[in-house]
LUMLUM-956381 format. One record per residue (C-alpha): residue number from 1; residue in one letter; x, y, z. Coordinates in Angstrom, 3 decimals. Example, Ala and Ser with C-alpha at 12.3 -4.5 7.8 and 13.67 -1.06 7.14 Angstrom:
<rs>
1|a|12.300|-4.500|7.800
2|s|13.670|-1.060|7.140
</rs>
This chain:
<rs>
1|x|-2.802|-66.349|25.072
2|x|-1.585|-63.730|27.293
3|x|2.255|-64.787|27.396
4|x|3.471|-62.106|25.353
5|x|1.963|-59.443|28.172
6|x|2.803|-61.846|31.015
7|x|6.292|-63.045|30.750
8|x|7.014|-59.299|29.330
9|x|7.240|-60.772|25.514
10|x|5.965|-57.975|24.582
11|x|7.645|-55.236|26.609
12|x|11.311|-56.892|25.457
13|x|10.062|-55.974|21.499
14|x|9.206|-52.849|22.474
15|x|12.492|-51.505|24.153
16|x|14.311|-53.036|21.710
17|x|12.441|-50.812|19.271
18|x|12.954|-47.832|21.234
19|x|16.949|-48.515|22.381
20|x|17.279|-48.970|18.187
21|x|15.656|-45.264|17.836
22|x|18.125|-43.852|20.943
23|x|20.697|-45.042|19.546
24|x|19.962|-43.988|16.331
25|x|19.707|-40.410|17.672
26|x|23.633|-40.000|17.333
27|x|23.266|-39.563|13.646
28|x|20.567|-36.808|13.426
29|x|18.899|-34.155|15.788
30|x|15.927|-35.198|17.809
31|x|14.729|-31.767|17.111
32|x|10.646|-30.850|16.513
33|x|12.009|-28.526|13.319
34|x|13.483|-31.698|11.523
35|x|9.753|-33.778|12.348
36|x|9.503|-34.262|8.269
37|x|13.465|-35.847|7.888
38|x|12.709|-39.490|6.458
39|x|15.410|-42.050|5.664
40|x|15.344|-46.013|5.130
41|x|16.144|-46.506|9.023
42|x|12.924|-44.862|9.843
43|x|11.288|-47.064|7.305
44|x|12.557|-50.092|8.920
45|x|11.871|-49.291|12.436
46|x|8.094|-47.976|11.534
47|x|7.436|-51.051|9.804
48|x|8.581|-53.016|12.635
49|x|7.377|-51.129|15.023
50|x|3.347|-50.928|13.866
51|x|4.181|-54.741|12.631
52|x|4.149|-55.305|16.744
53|x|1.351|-53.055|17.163
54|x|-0.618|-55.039|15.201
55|x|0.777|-58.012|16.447
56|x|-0.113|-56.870|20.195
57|x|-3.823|-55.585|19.017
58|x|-4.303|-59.524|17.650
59|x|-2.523|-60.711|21.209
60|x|-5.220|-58.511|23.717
61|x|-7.790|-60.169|20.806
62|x|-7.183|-63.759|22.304
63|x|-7.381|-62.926|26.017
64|x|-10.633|-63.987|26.189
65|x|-11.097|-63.812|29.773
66|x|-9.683|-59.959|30.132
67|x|-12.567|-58.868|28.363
68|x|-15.272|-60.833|29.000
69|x|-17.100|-57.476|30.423
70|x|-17.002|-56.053|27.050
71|x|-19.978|-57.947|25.148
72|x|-19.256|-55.706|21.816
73|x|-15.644|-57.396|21.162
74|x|-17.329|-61.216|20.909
75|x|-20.133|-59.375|18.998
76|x|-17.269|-57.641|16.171
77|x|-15.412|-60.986|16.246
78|x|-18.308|-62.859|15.590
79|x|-18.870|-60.950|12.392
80|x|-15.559|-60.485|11.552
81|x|-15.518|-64.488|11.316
82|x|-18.808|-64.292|9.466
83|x|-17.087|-62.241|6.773
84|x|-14.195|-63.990|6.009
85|x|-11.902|-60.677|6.445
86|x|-8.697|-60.695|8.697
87|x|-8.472|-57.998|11.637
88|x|-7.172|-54.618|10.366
89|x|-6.550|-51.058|12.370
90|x|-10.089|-50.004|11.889
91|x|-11.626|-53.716|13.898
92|x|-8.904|-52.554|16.062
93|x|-10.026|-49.194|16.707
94|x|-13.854|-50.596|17.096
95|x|-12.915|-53.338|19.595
96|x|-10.135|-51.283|21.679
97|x|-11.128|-47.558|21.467
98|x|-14.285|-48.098|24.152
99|x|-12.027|-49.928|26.395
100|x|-8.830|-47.936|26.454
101|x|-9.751|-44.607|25.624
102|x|-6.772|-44.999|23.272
103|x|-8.025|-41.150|21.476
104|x|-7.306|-39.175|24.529
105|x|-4.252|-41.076|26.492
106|x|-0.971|-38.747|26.172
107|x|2.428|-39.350|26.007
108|x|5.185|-36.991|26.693
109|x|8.665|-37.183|24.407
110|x|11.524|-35.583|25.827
111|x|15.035|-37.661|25.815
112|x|18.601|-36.987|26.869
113|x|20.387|-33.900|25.512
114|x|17.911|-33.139|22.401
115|x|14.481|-31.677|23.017
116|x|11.556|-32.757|21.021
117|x|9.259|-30.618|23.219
118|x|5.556|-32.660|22.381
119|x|2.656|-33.978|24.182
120|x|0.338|-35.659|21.794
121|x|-2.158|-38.654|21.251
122|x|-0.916|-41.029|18.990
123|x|-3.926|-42.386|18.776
124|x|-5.696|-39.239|18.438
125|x|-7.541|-40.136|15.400
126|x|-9.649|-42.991|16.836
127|x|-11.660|-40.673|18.460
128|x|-13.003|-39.385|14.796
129|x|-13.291|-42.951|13.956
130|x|-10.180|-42.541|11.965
131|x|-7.016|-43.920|11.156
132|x|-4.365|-42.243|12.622
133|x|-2.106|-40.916|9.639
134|x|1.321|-42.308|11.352
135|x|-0.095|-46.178|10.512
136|x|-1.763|-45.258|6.930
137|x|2.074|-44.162|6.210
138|x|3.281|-47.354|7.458
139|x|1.138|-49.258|5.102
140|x|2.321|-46.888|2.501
141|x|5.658|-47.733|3.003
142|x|5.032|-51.239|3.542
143|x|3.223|-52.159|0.302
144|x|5.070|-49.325|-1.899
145|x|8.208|-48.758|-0.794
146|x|10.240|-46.772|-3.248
147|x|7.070|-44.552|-3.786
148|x|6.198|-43.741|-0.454
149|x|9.591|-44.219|1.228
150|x|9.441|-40.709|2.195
151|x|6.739|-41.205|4.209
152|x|9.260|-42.967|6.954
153|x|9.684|-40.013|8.121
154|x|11.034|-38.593|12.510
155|x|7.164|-37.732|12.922
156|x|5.980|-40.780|12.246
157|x|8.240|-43.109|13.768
158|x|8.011|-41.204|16.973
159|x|4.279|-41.463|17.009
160|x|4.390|-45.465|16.042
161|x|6.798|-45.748|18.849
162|x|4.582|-44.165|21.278
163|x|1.392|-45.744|20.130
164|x|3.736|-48.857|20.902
165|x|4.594|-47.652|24.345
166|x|1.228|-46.584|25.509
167|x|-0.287|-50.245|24.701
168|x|1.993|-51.683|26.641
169|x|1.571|-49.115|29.795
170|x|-2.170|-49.643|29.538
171|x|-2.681|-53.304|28.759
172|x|-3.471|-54.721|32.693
173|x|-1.777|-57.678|31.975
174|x|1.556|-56.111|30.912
175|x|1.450|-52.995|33.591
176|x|1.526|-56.402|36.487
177|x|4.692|-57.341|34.652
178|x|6.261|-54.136|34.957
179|x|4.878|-53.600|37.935
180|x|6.487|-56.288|39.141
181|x|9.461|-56.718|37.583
182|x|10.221|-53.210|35.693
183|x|11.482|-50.251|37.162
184|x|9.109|-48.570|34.788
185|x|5.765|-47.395|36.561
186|x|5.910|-45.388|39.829
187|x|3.810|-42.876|41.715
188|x|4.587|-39.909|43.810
189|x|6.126|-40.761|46.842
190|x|7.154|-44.496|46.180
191|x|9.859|-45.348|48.527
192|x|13.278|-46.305|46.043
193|x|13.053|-49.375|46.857
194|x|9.618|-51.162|46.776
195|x|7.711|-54.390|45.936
196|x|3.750|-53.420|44.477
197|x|1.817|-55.568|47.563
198|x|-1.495|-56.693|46.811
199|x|-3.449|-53.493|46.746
200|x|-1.395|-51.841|43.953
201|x|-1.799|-54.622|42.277
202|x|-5.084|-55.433|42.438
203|x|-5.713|-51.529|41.991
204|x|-3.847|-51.462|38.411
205|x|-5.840|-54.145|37.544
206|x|-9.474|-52.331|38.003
207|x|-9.504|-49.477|35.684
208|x|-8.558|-50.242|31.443
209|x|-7.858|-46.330|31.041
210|x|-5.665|-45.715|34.617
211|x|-6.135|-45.720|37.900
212|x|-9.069|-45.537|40.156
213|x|-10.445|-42.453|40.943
214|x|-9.148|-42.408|44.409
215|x|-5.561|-43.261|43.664
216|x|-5.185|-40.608|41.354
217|x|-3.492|-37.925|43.583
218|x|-0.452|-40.373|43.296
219|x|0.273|-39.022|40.364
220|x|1.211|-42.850|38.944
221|x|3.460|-42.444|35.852
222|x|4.930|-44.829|33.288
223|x|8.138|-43.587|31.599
224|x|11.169|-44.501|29.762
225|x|14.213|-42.749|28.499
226|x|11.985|-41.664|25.745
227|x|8.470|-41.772|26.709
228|x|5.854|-41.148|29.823
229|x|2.789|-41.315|30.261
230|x|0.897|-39.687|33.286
231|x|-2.457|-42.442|33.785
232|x|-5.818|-40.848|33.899
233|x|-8.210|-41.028|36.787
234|x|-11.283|-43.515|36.378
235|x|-14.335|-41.577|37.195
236|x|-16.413|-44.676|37.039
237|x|-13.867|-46.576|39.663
238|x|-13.444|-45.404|43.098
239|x|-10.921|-47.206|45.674
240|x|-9.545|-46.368|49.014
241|x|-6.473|-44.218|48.553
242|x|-2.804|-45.676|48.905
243|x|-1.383|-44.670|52.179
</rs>
């Protein structure tokens, strides 16, 4: 069940989400000092946006065969069947957190003429086997609306986008599809015009958290008009450098 990563499903919901937000930007300043500034846009494009997040969490759940190497996921699915319950963000966090490193992978925002001026971890709080407090707002929101609306607010919407972005960057399955047919991860010194040959490939397929260890003084990137995020060298993976 990996069509959503591999025929770029997946990526196509998320840029639509984040050409809404540009676009958006017209009618209010993409400024740090207005981070609190809530309206019912945000709270339609923060519900939709951690709808997909949960939607792609469920997806990576069915590709059985990506992570076979990671006993613990069949072992939390097995119970999680046992019990009856339905997948929420904190079997999320349990399954994905040891894989991805989600807690400690950065994103930079900084877009077009307006200056947000953050690095941060959207999903900071797994790390403190927490919830990060961007999604408890969405539920907030989601299940009480006209009590919580304000909730919707520029802070969190930013952060559910780039929670959105950075699953998408990091999932192997989806970086081969952009790899391939996005102009939306590069590395220093990529010629302008250039088709990933086997060995990039294969390389962004070894390491869950970036790129090997040897590859790393590429400096690979994955960015948008909105987002990018620099990927972190795999101590635990070493390959022959690109050259």
């Amino acid at each position: 069940m990996d069509a959503p990563f591999t025929r770029g499903l997946a990526w196509y919901r998320y840029k639509g989400l984040e050409d809404e937000f540009i676009s958006a930007t017209k009618y209010f300043p993409f400024q740090k000092e207005h981070k609190d500034i809530w309206s019912e846009f945000f709270s339609d494009l923060l519900t939709k946006t951690c709808s997909s997040i949960d939607s792609f969490f469920k997806n990576m759940l069915r590709d059985k065969e990506s992570f076979c190497p990671y006993p613990h996921i069949q072992q939390l699915q097995a119970k999680l069947e046992a019990s009856g319950r339905k997948p929420d963000v904190h079997f999320f966090r349990k399954c994905f957190e040891p894989v991805y490193s989600l807690s400690t992978a950065e994103v930079d925002i900084a877009y077009g003429l307006t200056f947000y001026d953050r690095k941060f971890c959207p999903f900071e709080k797994f790390g403190e086997n927490k919830t990060p407090d961007w999604w408890t707002s969405y539920n907030n929101v989601k299940h009480t609306w006209f009590e919580c609306v304000e909730e919707a607010t520029l802070e969190n919407t930013i952060s559910a986008l780039a929670g959105l972005f950075l699953l998408n960057v990091l999932n192997t399955t989806s970086r081969i599809y952009l790899l391939k047919n996005q102009n939306v991860i590069r590395w220093d010194y990529m010629p302008e015009r250039f088709k990933p040959d086997y060995a990039v490939l294969d390389m962004m397929q070894k390491s869950k958290i970036g790129v090997p260890k040897g590859w790393a003084n590429q400096n690979f990137t994955a960015s948008t008009p909105l987002f990018k995020h620099v990927y972190r060298a795999d101590e635990s993976i070493v390959s022959k450098e690109l050259v």
